[in-house]
N, C-alpha and C positions, 0 to 999 in steps of 0.2 A: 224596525228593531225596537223592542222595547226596554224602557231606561230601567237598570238595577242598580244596587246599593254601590256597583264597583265601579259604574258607569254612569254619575249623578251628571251628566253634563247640561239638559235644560237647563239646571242652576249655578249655570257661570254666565249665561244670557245677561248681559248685561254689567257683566265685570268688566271691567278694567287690569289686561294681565301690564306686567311691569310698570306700569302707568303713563301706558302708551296704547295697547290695544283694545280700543271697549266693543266686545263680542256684542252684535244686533241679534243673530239669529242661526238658528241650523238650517244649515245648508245640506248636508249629507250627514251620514255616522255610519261607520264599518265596524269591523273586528277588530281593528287596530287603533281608533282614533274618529274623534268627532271635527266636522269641517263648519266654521263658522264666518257667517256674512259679518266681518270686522270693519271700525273705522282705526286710520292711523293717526293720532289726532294729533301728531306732530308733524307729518306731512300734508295731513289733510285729503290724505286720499281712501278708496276703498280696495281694501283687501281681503285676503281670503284667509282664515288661520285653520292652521290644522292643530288640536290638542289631542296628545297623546292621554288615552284610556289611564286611570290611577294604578291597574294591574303593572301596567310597562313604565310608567314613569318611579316608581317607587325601587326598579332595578337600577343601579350603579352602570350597570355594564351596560345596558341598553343603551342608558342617557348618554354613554357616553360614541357608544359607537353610533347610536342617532345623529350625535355633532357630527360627527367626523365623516360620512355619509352626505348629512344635509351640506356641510362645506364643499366636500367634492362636486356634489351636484349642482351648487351655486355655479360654480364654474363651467359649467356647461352655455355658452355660447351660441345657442341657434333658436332660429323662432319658434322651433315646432316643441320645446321645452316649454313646461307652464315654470315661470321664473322664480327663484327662492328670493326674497327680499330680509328675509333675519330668520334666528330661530334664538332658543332661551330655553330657560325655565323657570317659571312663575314665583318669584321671592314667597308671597303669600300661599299659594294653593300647593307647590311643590311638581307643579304638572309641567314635564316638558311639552313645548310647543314648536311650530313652523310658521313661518310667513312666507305667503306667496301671492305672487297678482292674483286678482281676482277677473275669472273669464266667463264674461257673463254669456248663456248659453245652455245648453244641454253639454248628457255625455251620450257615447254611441252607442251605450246600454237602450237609453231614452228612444234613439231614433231606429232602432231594430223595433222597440214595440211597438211606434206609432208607424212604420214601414213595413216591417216586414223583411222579405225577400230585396235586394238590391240588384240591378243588374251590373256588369261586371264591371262597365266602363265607373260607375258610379262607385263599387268598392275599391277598385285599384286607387282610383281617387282619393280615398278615405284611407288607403293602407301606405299609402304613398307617402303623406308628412311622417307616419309612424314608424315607417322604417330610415327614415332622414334622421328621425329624435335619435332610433336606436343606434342606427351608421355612426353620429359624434361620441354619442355613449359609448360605446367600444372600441372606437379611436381614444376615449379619454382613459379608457381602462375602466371601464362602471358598465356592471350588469343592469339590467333592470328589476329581474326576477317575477314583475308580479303585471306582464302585458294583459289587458283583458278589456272590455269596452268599457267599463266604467271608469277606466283610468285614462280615456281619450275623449277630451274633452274639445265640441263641438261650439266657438264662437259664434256668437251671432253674424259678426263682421264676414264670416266664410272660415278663419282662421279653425286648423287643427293643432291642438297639443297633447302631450302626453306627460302625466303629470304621475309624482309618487316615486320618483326615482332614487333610491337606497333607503326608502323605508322597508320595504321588506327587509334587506340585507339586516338592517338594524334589531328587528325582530328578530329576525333565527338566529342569530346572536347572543339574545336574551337568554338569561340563568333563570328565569322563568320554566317551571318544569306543565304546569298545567293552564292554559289560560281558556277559558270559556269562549266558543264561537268563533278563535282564530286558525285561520289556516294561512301557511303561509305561502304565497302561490295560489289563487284561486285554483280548485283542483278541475276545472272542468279546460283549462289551458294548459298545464304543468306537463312537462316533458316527460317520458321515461327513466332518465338519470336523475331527475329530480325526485322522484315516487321512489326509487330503488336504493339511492345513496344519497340523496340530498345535494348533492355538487349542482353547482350552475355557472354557465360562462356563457359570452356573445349566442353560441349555438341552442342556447336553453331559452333564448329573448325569439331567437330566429325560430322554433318548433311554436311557439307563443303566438306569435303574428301572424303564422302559417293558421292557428285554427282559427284566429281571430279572421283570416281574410272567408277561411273556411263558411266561418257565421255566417259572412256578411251576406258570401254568393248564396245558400242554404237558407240562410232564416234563426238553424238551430246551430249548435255544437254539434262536432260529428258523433261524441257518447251521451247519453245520459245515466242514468240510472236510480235504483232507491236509495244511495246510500252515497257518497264523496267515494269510500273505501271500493264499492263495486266500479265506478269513472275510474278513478285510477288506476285497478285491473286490466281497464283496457286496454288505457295508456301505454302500459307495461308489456302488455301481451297479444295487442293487435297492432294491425297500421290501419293508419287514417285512409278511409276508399277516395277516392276523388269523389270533388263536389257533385262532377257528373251524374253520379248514381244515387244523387239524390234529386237534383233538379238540370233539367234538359237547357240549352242554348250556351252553355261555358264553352266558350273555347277552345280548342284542345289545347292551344301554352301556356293558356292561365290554368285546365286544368292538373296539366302534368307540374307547374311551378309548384302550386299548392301542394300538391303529392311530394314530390322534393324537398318542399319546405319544412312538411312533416315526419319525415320518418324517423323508423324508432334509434336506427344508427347514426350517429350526431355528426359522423365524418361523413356520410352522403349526404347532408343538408348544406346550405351555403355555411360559408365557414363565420358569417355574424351580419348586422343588418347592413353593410354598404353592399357586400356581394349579393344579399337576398334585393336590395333595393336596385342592382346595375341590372338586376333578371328580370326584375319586375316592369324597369323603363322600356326594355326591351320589349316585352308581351305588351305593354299601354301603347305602344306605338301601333299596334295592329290591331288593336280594339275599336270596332266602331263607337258613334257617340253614343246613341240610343240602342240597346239590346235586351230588351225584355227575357226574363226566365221563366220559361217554361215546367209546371209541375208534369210530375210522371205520369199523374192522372190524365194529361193532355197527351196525344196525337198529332202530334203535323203530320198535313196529309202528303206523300212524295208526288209528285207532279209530274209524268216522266211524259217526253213526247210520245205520238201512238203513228205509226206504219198503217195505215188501214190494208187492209187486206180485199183484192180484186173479189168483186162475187162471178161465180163461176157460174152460170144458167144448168139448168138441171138437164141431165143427158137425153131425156126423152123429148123436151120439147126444142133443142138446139143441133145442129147439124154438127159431125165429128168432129172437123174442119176446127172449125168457132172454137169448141171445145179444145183443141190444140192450141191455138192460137193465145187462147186465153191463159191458157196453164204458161206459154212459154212466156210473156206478159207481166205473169204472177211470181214467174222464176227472174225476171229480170227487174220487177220492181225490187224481191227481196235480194239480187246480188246486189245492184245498189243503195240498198241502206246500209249492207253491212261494209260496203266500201268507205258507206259515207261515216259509219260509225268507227272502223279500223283507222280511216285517214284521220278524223278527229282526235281519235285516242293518241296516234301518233302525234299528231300536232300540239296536242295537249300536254295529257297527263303521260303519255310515254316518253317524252322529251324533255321533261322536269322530275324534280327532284323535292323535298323538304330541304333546310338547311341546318343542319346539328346545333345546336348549343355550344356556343366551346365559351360564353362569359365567364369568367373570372378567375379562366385556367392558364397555367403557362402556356409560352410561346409553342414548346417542343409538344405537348399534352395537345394542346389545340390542332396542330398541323396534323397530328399522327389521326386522331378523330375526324378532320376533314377528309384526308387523304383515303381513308376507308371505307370513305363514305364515297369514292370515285369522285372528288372536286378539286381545285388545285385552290393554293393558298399563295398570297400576295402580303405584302405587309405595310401601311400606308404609316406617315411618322406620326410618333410617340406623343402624347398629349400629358397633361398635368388633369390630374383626378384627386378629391377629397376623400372618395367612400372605396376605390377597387386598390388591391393591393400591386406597389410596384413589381412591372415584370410579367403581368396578367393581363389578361383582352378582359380591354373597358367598351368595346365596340367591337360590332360585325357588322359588312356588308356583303349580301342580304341578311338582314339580321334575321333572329332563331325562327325557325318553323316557316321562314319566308319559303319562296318559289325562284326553283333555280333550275339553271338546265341543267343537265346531267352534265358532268369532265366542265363544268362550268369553277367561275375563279371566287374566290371568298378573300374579301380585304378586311385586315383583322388592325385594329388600332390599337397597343399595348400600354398602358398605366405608365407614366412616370411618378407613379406617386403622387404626395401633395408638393404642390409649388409651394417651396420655402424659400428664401433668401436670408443670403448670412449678414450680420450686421455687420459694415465697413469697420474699420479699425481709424477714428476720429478722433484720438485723444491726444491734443497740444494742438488742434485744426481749430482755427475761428468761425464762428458760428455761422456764415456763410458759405466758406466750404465744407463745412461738417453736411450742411443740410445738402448743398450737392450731391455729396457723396453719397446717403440717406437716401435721395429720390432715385439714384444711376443705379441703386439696388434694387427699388423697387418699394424704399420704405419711405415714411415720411416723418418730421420730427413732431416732438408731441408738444404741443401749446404752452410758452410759459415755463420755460425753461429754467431750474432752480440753478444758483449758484453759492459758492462757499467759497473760504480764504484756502490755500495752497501751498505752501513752503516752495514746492518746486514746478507749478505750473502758473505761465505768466498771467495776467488781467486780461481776462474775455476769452481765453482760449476752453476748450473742452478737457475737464477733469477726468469725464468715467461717463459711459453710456448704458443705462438700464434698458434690455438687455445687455449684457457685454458681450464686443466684439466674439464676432462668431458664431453667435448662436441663431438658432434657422427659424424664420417666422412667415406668416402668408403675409402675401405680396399687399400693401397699404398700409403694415401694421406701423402704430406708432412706436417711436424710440425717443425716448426720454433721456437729455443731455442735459450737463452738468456742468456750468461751468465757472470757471475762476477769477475770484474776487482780487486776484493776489494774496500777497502775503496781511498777514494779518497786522494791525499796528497794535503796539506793546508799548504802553506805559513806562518811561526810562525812571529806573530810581535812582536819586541822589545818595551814591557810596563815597562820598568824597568824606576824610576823615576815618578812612575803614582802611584793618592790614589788605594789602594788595591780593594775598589770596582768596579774603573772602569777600572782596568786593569781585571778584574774577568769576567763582563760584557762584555768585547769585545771578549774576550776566549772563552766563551762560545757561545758567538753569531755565533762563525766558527764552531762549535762542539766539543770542546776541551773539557776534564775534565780537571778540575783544583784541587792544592792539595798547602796547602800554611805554611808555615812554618817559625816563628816569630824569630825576632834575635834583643838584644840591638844593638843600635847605638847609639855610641856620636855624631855624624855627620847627619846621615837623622832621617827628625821628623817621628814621631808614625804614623804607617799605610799609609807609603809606601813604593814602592816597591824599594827593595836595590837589588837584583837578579833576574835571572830565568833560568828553565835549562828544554828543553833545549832553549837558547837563540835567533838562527837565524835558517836560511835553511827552508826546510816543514817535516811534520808531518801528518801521517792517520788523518781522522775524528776521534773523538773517544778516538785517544792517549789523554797521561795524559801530562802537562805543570806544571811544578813545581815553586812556588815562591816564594823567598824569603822576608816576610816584618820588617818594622823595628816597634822594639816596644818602642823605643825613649831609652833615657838613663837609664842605671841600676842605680838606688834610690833607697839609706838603707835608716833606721832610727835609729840614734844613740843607740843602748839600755842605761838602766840605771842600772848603776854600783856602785852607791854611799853607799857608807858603806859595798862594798864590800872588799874583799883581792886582795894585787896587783894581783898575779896569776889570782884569777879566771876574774878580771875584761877583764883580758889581754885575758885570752879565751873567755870569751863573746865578745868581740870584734871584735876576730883573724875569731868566728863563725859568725859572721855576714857580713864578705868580707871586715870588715873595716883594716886598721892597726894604733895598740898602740900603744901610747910611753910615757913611765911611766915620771913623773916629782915629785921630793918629795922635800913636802915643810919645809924649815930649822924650825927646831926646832920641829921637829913631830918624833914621834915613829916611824913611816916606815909603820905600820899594816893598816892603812885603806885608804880607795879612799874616796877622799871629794867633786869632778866635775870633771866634763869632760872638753873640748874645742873640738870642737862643744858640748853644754849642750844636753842632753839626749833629744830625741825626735826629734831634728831636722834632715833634708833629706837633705842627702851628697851622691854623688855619690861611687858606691861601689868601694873600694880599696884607698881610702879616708885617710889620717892620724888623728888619735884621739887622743888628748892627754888627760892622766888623770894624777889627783893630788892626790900624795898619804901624809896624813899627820901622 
């Protein structure tokens, strides 16, 4: 491809994007974006960058459904993904970009033209990771859109990947109304619904793979033509032949799979890459290792055994006799060949059967197809599957297109789904039996377990489990616990000297309970605070803070004692916290009290002196 004004990219060779990735060299360049041999120079390793073309990065809407895209696809979890390690946009140049590992190797573009033809065993091989990548993709909910050999990249180490996954998405996307040289979807793979209405979903990724496997057994694509616009007519308006009638030795289940996988009706193809990848294990089991393919050009010769046939001696020079003998001879070598060839056939091929397909169908769907086919149906238990849907035959025994006898029995193993386990409910469990409980599921606890302070969960117990309680994960997955520090400790302030309610109000505003306890004073006024305990340092949330207020001075009221007797006046008095002191007035009997000082009723602090007068 050659570089233009809109696509300057040799001249970032050697930049530094965000001032982190300094671009070495081109690696590739497409329609969509330039791929460059990068160092990370903060991790110090080698990567791979993908920069988006200045056409698409200067769209809003691109950049932005590009993030969101390259995020989903990060998330993608399996080997046979080539892995996203960041993405951006260039502060300086404005260019968004990708990180990805870098897989050193070929793509399967590369090894079609330095191969050629593949034989079958060798492309199931190769189609094999690619429908693993696709099967997680479409469990994740992520199309791929844009399957094609240069997007399946061939490790040196043996490793297959498939790389590019929601950049197309991100493209068609774009407000972009004209971009020079892009198509989105290579059109020599693009499905019918894609050509016709542009929609694409798992079944658009599975038509994709299907001609991709097509290439591999062939050599070419099953259209060409002059123009993208004539390919895509095809698309539209033919079905893919099988590989067979292009080149000789395909098998017949790998070649009816590929016909399946292709057609133009989206609901007759597997319904996304786990059911296209459960069909495909299925046919790899019955492939030999080594299968050369044969061009059309070529003739295998059939080899059939031969019957020689008695020579009969000529009538004139042999006696009549002879001549009888011989014919009847010639009549009994050939009833027993044909004995020998009817008992064969019975033995054989009359006495067997093929065995239908029923992968990736319901139980009911399955039976009804076997039963039709004159076999009986058995059902052996339920297993845990990634890629087939729950409630569908993940296995057959004899598996598809095997040999079976006729009224013979078919054991069908049905999908549980994926093996999920729910996370225990561990929360106030100490770290011991939390993790029990964690492995009795199936999961295991994740390294280094963070903790925090707790109001209401005690020291070392489990606060909260990332996932929470119940949620469904494959079987080893870590769970990250959380546990508690206790309560937090709180700094006590000194409100001593404060009215009672706003030393109450600041106490509790930290989390304190408060507990308050009232004492005279002659010294501090009524309702405030003379104490607290405890006074300084910190304290949990939660503790209790004690304090002391004042309820101002202790105030009697004189009682009235007047016409009483000294004695008792003197205990009425003694009872009231006051203290007597008798005074008897000259010229009186002694027997009665006549006043007080202070007069009766007035409020005198307790312990007070009272004199009374006794006359």
């Amino acid at each position: 491809m050659e570089t233009t004004a809109e696509d300057a990219t040799p001249t970032l060779v050697g930049r530094l994007l965000d001032d982190r990735y300094r671009l070495e060299s081109v690696i590739a360049r497409g329609g969509m974006a330039t791929v460059f041999l990068a160092t990370d120079t903060r991790l110090d390793r080698t990567v791979a960058v993908k920069v988006m073309h200045r056409a698409l990065a200067d769209d809003p809407e691109f950049v932005r459904r590009f993030t969101r895209e390259a995020q989903a696809s990060a998330k993608l979890s399996t080997p046979e993904v080539v892995a996203i390690h960041d993405q951006g946009t260039d502060r300086e140049t404005g260019l968004a970009y990708l990180v990805m590992e870098h897989v050193r190797g070929i793509n399967l573009r590369q090894l079609l033209l330095e191969r050629g033809v593949l034989s079958p065993a060798r492309a199931v091989s190769l189609v094999e990771p690619v429908l693993r990548a696709l099967a997680a993709a479409h469990t994740a909910g992520l199309v791929h859109r844009d399957v094609k050999p240069e997007n399946v990249l061939l490790a040196d180490d043996g490793r297959v990947k498939v790389a590019d996954f929601g950049l197309a998405r991100a493209v068609e996307t774009s407000n972009l109304t004209q971009t020079t040289g892009l198509l989105i979807g290579t059109v020599a793979y693009l499905a019918p619904e894609q050509v016709e209405s542009g929609t694409a979903d798992a079944r658009t990724d599975v038509y994709a793979a299907g001609v991709l496997l097509w290439e591999l057994l062939t050599g070419t694509p099953p259209y060409s033509g002059d123009s993208p616009l004539s390919v895509a007519y095809k698309h539209v308006n033919d079905d893919v032949p099988a590989p067979s009638s292009a080149v000789e030795g395909i098998p017949a289940d790998l070649d009816a799979l590929v016909v399946r996988a292709t057609r133009r009706d989206p609901d007759a193809r597997p319904r996304d890459g786990g059911a296209f990848l459960a069909e495909l294990l299925a046919v790899k089991d019955g492939l030999p290792s080594v299968a050369p393919a044969l061009s059309r050009a070529d003739h295998p010769t059939l080899v059939v055994p031969r019957v020689d046939r008695p020579v009969l001696p000529a009538a004139a020079s042999k006696p009549r006799r002879k001549r009888r003998t011989g014919l009847i001879a010639a009549v009994l070598v050939l009833v027993l060949a044909l004995l020998a060839l009817g008992g064969g056939y019975y033995l054989g091929s009359y006495r067997y059967t093929s065995t239908p397909s029923v992968l990736t169908r319901s139980l009911t769907d399955a039976s009804r197809t076997l039963q039709k086919a004159g076999l009986k149906v058995t059902r052996g238990p339920d297993q845990f599957s990634e890629t087939v849907t729950r409630g569908t035959v993940m296995r057959q025994t004899p598996k598809p297109t095997g040999r079976i006898l006729k009224g013979g029995t078919v054991t069908l193993v049905l999908s549980r789904g994926p093996d999920r386990r729910g996370v225990p409910a561990v929360v106030g469990k100490d770290l011991a039996t939390a993790t029990a409980a964690l492995r009795a599921a199936g999961l295991v606890v994740a390294p280094n377990p963070s903790s925090e302070f707790s109001d209401t969960v005690a020291k070392g117990l489990v606060i909260r489990t990332d996932p929470t309680p119940g949620t469904r994960l494959k079987p080893g997955t870590a769970v990250r616990l959380v546990l508690s520090k206790g309560r937090q400790p709180v700094p006590v302030p000194n409100v001593t000297g404060q009215k009672q309610t706003v030393a109450e109000q600041t106490l509790h505003g930290l989390g304190f309970v408060v507990t308050v306890q009232q004492v005279f004073s002659d010294t501090v006024p009524k309702g405030m605070v003379t104490d607290q305990s405890p006074s300084a340092g910190t304290a949990d949330k939660g503790s209790r803070i004690t304090l002391t207020v004042s309820k101002g001075p202790d105030i009697v009221a004189v009682p009235d004692v007047r016409g009483d007797s000294p004695d008792t006046a003197a205990s009425k008095l003694t009872a009231t916290g006051l203290v007597p002191r008798r005074f008897d007035v000259p010229g009186g009997t002694g027997s009665l009290v006549a006043t007080t000082d202070p007069g009766h009723g007035k409020k005198v602090k307790r312990g007070s002196t009272v004199t009374f007068y006794v006359i």
